[in-house]
Each structure stands twice: as structure tokens, then as C-alpha cells.
C-alpha positions as CSV (number, residue, x, y, z in Angstrom):
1,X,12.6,-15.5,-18.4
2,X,10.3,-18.5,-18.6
3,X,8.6,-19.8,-15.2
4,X,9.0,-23.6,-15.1
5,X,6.3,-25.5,-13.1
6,X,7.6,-29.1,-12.0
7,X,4.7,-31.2,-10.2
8,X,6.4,-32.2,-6.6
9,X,5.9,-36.1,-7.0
10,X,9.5,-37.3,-6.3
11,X,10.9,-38.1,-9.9
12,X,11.6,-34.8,-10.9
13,X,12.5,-33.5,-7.2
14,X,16.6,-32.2,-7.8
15,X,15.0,-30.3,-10.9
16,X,12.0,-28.9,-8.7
17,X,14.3,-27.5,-6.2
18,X,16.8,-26.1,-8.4
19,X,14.2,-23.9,-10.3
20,X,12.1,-22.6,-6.8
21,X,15.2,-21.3,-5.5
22,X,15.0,-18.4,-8.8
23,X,11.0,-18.0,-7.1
24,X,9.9,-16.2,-3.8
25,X,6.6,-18.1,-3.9
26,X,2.5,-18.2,-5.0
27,X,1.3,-15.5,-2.5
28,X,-1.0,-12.7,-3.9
29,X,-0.4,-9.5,-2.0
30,X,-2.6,-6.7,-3.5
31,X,-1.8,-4.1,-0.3
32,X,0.2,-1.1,-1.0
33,X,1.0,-0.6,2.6
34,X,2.5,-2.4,5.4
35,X,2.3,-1.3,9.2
36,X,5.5,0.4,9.4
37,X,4.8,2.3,5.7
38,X,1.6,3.5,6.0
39,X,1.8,7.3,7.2
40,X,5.0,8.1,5.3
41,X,3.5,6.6,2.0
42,X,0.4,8.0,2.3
43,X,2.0,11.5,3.0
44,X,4.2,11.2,0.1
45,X,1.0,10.4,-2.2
46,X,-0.9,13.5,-0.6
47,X,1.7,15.7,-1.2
48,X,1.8,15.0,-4.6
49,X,-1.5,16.0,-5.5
50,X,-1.8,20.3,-6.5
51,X,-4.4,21.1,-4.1
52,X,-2.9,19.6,-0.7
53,X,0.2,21.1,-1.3
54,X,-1.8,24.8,-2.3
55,X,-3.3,24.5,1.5
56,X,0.1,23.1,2.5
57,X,1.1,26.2,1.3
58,X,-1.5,28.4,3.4
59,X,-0.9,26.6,6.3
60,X,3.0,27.9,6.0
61,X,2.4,31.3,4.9
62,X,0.1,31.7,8.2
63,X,2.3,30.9,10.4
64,X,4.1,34.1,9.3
65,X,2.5,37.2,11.5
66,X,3.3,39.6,8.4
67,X,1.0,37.5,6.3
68,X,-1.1,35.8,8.6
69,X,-5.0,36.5,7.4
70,X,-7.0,33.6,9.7
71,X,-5.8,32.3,12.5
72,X,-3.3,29.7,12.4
73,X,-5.6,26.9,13.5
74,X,-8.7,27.6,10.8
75,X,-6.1,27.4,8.1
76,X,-5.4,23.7,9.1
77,X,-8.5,22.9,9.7
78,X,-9.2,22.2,5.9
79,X,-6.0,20.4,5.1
80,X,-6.4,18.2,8.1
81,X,-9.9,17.3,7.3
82,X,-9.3,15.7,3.7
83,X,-6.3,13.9,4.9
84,X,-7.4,12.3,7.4
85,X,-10.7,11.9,5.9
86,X,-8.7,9.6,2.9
87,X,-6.3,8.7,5.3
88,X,-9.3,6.5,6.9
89,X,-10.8,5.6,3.4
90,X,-6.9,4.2,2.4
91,X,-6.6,2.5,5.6
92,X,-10.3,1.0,5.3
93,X,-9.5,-0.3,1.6
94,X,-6.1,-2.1,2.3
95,X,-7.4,-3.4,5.1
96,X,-10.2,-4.9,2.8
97,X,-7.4,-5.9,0.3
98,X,-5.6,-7.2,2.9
99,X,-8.0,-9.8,4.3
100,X,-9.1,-11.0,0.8
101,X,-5.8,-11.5,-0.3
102,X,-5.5,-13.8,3.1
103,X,-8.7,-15.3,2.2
104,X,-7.5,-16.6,-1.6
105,X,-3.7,-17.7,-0.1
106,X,-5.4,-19.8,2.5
107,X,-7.8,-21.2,-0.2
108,X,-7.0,-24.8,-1.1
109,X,-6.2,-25.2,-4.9
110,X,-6.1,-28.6,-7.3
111,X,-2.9,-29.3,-8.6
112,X,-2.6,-31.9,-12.0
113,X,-0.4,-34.5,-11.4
114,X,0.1,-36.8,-14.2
């Protein structure tokens, strides 16, 4: 599907609002998160990698007192560590995302105009 782009001068107006209605807009939004996203996304993507779900994995199997070989809190410790280490580094970077993409929305742009 073709984008049309009608200049908003008045001649062409009916036309102009007939093909923005198919359009949500010009924003850039480069974040991958949102407020209300953030911990469950970023869990999901942990999770997915091999080796947070092998200390996942410890961190269960501790909790058992047949198996346990450290105590339950040591076992955590590492997991915890590296998530919220990159749980600040994420956080961090879309925040940076976040504040340029504000930054280029609120820029002001030429527009041609025959």
C-alpha cells in the first residue's frame, strides 16, 4: 500500500483528510518499553537467554533441602546480580532512546508547498 502525502493548503483538503484517516501519524518512537511493560518484558527477554534460566534453574533446585548444596540466598545472589545489573543498563538506554526520540518529534521540519 502506497502512502499518499497531500500538502495541507486548502485545495486539496476533502482528499487530505480522507487518506490521514488510513495513518496514525509522523512520530518516531524507537523505545521498546513503556512504564507499565518494562519488568514483565524485560523478564520475558532474560528468561530467554540459556544461562539465566541454568541459574534460574539452581535457584529452584536449592530451595529443595534434599538437593540444596549453598544456602538458598548465595544461589540468588548471582542471578539477581546480572539482572538487575542489565535491568539498569535497559532502563538507562530507553530512557536515552526515549528523550531523543522527543527531541527529533518536537524538532521543527520544512514542508514544500508548491
Amino acid at each position: 500500500k502506497w502512502r499518499i502525502v497531500f500538502p495541507n493548503n486548502g485545495r486539496q483538503r476533502e482528499d487530505w483528510k480522507q487518506a490521514s484517516a488510513c495513518y496514525s501519524g509522523n512520530r518516531i518512537q524507537t523505545t521498546k518499553y513503556t512504564w507499565f511493560t518494562f519488568l514483565p518484558q524485560y523478564l520475558f527477554e532474560q528468561f530467554h537467554r540459556l544461562g539465566n534460566l541454568y541459574f534460574f534453574f539452581l535457584v529452584v533446585l536449592n530451595w529443595f533441602p534434599q538437593v540444596e548444596v549453598f544456602h538458598r540466598e548465595i544461589t540468588m545472589l548471582p542471578l539477581l546480580v546480572v539482572l538487575l545489573a542489565s535491568m539498569i543498563k535497559d532502563a538507562i538506554e530507553d530512557y536515552r532512546k526515549y528523550r531523543f526520540d522527543e527531541m527529533i518529534n518536537l524538532s521543527k521540519t520544512r514542508v514544500y508547498d508548491k
